[in-house]
Every structure is written in C-alpha cells, then in structure tokens.
C-alpha positions as CSV (number, residue, x, y, z in Angstrom):
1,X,3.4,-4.0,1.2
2,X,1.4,-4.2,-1.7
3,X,-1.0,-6.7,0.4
4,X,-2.3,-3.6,2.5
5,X,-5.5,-6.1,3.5
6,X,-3.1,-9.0,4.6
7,X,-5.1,-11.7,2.9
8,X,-2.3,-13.0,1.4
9,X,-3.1,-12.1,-1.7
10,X,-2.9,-9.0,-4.6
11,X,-6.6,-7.6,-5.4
12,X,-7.9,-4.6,-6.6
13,X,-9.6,-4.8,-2.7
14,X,-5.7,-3.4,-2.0
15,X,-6.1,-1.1,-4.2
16,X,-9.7,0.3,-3.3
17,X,-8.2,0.4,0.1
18,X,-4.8,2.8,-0.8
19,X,-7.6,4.6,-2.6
20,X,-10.0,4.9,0.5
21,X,-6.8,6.2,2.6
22,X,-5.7,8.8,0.1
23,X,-9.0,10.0,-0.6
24,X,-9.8,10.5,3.6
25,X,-12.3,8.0,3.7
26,X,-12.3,6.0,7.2
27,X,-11.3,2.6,6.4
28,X,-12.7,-0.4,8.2
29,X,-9.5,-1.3,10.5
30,X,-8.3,-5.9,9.7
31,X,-7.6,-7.4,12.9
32,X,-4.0,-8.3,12.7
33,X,-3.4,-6.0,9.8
34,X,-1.2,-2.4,10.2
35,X,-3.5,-0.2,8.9
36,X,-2.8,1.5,5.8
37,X,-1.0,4.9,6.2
38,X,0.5,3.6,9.1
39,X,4.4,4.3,9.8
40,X,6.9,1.9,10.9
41,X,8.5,-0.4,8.2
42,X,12.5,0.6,7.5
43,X,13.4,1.7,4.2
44,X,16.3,0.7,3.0
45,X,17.3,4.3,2.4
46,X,16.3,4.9,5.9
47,X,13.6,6.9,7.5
48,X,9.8,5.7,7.8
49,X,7.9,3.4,5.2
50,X,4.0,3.1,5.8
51,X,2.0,0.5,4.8
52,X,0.6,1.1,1.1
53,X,3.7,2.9,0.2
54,X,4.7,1.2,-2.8
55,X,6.9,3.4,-4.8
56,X,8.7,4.2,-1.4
57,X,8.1,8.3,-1.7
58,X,7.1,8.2,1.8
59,X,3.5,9.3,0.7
60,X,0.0,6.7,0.6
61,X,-1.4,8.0,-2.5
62,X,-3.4,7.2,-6.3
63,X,0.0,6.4,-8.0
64,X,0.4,3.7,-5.1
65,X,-3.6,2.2,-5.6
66,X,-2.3,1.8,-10.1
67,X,0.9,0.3,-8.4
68,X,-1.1,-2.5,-6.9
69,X,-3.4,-2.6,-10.5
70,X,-0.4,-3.0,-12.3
71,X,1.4,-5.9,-9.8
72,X,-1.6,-7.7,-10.6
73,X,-0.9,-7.7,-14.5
74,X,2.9,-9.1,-13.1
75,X,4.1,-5.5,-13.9
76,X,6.6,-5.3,-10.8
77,X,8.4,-2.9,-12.0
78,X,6.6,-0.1,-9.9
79,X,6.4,-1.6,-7.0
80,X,9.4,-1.7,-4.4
81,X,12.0,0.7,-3.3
C-alpha cells in the first residue's frame, strides 16, 4: 500500500501524492491504479483499509506521506498493520 502510484516502486512521488490527498489537492487519477483515499482493501482487524493508509488508522494523512519517507530509508517499522 505504500506504492499508492503503482509503479512498482517506493518514491517520495508516493509520498507527494498521500500528501496531495490529505491536503485536498485533486490528484491526477493512474490508469490501473486505486486512487489514493480510496476504500476497499480488508484489514486484518476488519473494517475498510484505503489505499495510502499505512499505519492502518483508517485515516490518509501526513503521518502516512513520513511513513513512505521512512520505508524508503528501510525503516519498516511504521508501515503495516
């Protein structure tokens, strides 16, 4: 989920883009790619995931955007649920 341009691939682009969505800023829909915000992935826990939702609080937010910043240092340990 981290991948929210589905590139295959971790960039601070995926982070611009969790930052585009929480800020209210229209984001350029990706053919092929749910758009960020969007509802639909199961949480383990149950109820909705959306696509950007790293730490799983069922929110699309800044703390999600650092998320993806610090995946890309191999800092895992704040993304997943």
């Amino acid at each position: 989920m981290a991948d929210v341009d589905c590139d295959d691939r971790l960039t601070g682009v995926d982070s611009v883009r969790i930052l585009e969505f929480a800020a209210g800023v229209t984001v350029s829909p990706i053919s092929g790619c749910p758009p960020v915000g969007s509802a639909g992935i199961g949480a383990a826990a149950g109820g909705a995931r959306y696509h950007g939702d790293l730490d799983c609080n069922g929110r699309v937010d800044a703390v999600d955007a650092l998320a993806v910043l610090r995946a890309m240092t191999d800092d895992l340990s704040t993304v997943g649920c």
